[in-house]
C-alpha positions in Angstrom: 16.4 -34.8 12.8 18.7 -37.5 13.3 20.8 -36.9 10.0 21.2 -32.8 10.8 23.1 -34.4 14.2 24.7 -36.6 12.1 25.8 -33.6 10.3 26.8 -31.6 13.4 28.7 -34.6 14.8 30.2 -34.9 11.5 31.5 -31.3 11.2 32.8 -31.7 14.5 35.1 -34.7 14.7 38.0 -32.3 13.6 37.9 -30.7 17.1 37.0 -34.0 19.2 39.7 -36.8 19.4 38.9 -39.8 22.3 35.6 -40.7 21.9 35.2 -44.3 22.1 31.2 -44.2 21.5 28.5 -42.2 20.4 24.9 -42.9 20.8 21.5 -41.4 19.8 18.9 -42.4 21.9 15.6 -40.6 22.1 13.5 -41.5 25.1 9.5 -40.6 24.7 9.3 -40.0 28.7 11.6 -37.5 28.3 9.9 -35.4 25.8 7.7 -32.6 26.7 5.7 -30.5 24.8 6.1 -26.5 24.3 4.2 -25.3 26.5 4.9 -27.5 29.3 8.8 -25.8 28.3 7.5 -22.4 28.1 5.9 -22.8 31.9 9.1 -24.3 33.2 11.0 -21.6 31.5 9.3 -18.9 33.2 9.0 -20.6 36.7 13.8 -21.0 36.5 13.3 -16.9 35.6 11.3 -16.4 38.4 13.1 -18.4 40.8 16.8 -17.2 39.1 16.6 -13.8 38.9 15.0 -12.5 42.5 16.8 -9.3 43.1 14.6 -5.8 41.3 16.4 -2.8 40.9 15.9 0.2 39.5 17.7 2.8 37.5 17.3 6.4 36.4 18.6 7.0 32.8 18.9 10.3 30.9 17.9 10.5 27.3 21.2 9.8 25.8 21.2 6.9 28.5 17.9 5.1 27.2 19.2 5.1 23.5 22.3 3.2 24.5 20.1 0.8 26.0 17.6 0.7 22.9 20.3 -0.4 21.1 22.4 -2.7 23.3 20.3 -3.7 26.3 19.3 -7.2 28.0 17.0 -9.8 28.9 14.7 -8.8 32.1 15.8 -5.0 31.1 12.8 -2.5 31.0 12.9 1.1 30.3 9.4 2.9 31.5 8.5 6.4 31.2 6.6 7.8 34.4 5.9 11.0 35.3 8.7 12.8 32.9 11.3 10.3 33.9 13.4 7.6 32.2 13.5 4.1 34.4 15.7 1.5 33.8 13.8 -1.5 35.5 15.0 -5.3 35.9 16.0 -8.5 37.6 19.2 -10.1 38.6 20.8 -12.7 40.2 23.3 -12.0 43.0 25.8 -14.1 40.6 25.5 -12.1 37.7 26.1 -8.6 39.9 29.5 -7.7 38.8 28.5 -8.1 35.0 25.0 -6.1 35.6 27.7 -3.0 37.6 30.2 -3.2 34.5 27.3 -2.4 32.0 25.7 0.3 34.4 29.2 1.6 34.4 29.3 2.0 30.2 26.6 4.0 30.1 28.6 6.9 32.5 27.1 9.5 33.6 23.3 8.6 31.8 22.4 6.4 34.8 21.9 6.6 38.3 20.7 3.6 40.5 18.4 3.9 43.0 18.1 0.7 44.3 19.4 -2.0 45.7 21.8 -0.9 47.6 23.9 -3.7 47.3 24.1 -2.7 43.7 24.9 0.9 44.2 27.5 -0.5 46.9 29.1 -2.9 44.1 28.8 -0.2 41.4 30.7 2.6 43.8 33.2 0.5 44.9 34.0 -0.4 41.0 34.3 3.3 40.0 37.0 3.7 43.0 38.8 1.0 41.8 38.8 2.9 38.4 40.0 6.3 39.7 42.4 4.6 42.0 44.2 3.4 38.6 44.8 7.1 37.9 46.3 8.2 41.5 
């Protein structure tokens, strides 16, 4: 382990010039196992992404998101309709509208309605460029 970062900070020195020292210290405390990282991994999702919403797609709307689509993205089939389900956090909101926005007319949100908000006001912005 220690000579593959030896080999990253190696291939790297062409792009960092002030360093006065680098050390490598390892501290067994500091270690913890995998699933001790899994469990905090999923408790920083929970806590990090609070806000559901949900989505209706069209067909043409679920296979753009089969083939370009996010973490915390799920599309369920209920009832004869296509759902877009996820989380978000309130920080990430403009990039979740821009992607809601490249799918066009395949989506529709139905809620939050701070997201449909947010998305609308985008779209205006977008035909405004045109007036």
């Amino acid at each position: 382990m220690i000579s593959s970062i030896f080999k990253s900070f190696l291939q790297l020195r062409y792009y960092l010039h002030k360093f006065q020292k680098v050390e490598i210290s390892i501290n067994q405390d500091s270690l913890i196992n995998r699933k001790e990282l899994v469990t905090s991994f999923k408790q920083y999702e929970t806590e990090y992404y609070q806000i559901s919403y949900r989505c209706i797609l069209t067909k043409e709307g679920e296979q753009k998101i089969q083939y370009n689509s996010y973490p915390r993205m799920n599309i369920i089939h209920d009832k004869g309709k296509i759902y877009l389900d996820g989380k978000y956090n309130r920080g990430e909101l403009h990039y979740l509208v821009n992607y809601l926005i490249s799918l066009g007319s395949n989506v529709k949100i139905i809620y939050p309605d701070e997201l449909k908000e947010s998305y609308l006001n985008q779209l205006k912005e977008i035909v405004q460029q045109y007036d």
